[in-house]
C-alpha positions as CSV (number, residue, x, y, z in Angstrom):
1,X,-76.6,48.4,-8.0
2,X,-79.2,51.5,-6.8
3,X,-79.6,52.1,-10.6
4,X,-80.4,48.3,-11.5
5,X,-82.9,48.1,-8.6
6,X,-84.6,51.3,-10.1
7,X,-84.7,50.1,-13.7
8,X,-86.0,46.9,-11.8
9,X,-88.8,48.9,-10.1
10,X,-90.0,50.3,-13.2
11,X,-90.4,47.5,-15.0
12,X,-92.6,46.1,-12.4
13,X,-95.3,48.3,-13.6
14,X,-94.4,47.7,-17.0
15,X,-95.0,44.2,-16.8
16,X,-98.1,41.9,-16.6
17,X,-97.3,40.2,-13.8
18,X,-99.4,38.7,-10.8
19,X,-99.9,40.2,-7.4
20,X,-97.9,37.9,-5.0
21,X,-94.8,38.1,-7.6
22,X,-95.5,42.4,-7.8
23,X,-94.8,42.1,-3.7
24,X,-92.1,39.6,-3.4
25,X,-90.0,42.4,-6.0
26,X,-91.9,45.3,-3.8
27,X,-90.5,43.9,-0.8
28,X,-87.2,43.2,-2.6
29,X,-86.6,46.9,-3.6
30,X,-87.7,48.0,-0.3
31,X,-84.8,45.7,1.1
32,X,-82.5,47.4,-1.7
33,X,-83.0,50.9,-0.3
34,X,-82.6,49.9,3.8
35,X,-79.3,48.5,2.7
36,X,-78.5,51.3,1.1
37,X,-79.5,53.9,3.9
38,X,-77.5,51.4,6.1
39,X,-74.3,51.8,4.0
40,X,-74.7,55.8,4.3
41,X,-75.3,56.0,7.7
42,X,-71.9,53.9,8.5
43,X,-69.8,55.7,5.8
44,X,-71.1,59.2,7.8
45,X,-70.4,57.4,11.0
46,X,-66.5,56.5,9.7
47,X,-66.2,59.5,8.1
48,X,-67.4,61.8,11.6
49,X,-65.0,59.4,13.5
50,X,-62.2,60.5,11.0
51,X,-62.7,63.9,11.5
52,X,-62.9,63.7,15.1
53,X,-59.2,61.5,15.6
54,X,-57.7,64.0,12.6
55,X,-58.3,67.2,14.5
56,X,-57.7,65.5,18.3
57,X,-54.0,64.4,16.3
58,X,-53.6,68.0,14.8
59,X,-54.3,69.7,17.9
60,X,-51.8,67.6,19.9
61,X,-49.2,67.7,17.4
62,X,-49.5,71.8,17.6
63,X,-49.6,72.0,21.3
64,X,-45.9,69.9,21.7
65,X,-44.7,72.0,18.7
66,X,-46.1,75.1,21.0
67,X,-44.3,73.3,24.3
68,X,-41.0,73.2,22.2
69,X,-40.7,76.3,21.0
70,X,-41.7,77.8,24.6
71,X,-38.6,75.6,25.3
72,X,-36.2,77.3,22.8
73,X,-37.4,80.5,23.8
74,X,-36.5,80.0,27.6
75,X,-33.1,78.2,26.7
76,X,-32.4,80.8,24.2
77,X,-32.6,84.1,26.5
78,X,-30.7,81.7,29.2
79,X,-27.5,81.8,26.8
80,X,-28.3,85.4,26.0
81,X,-28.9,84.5,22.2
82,X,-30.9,87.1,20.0
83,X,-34.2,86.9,19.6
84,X,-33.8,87.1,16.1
85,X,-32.1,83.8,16.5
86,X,-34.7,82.3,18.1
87,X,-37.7,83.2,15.7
């Protein structure tokens, strides 16, 4: 679509055309590229949001592995098991 509206910007010059119909495709194309530097800023938004919930899950998920094998540990030297064993 970004490619179309460039091909489309260049004919405009190319083109004998009058002035109001020169701005309505001006103003057109101008429209083209907010609505693409709208669409980028949300997909870095989502993609920042992503990031943020993917490490606050990976960090939890470490910290009650972490919390069980601090549990193993303790219930391990409790029954007098190797340490071997345990690691």
């Amino acid at each position: 679509m970004l490619w179309r509206r460039i091909r489309a910007f260049r004919d405009l010059f190319e083109s004998g055309t009058d002035i109001a119909q020169l701005r309505t495709r001006l103003n057109r194309f101008e429209s083209a590229l907010d609505n693409v530097e709208r669409i980028w800023t949300a997909l870095l938004v989502f993609i920042g949001m992503t990031l943020l919930l993917m490490s606050i899950v990976l960090l939890s998920v470490l910290r009650y592995h972490l919390r069980l094998f601090q549990d193993e540990r303790i219930v391990g030297r409790l029954v007098g098991a190797d340490p071997a064993f345990i690691w």
